[in-house]
C-alpha angles and dihedrals in degrees: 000000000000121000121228128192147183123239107179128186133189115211141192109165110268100023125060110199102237126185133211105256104229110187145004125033107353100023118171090028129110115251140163117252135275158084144183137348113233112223092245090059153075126248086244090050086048096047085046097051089051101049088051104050090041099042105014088235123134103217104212099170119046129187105195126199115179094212091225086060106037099039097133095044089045090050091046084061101044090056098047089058093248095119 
């Protein structure tokens, strides 16, 4: 069965919101926030749950790229140092 997870950013041009990873691969990094997706949710429930268990933040407008679709605009965004 294929995994699906969540990667959420908050973003104000020009600052990204970034967390400590604490545990697991890439611990002690900074990282956006996120996890899985449980099997009775959406992938912008999922995104939302998390967001609000790891930064205590209720995200009320979402922007979603599924990163299969969106490759050249995610891309755009990690050369430009906004990711």
């Amino acid at each position: 069965m294929k995994k699906i997870q969540t990667l959420c950013l908050i973003h104000q041009h020009p600052k990204i919101l970034l967390g400590m990873k604490k545990r697991g691969f890439g611990q002690g990094r900074w990282n956006g926030f996120g996890g899985k997706v449980a099997p009775e949710e959406t992938v912008l429930e999922a995104a939302k749950r998390e967001m609000l268990e790891e930064a205590g933040l209720e995200i009320v407008l979402a922007e979603c790229w599924n990163s299969r679709e969106n490759q050249q605009k995610a891309r755009k965004c990690c050369q430009s140092g906004l990711m």
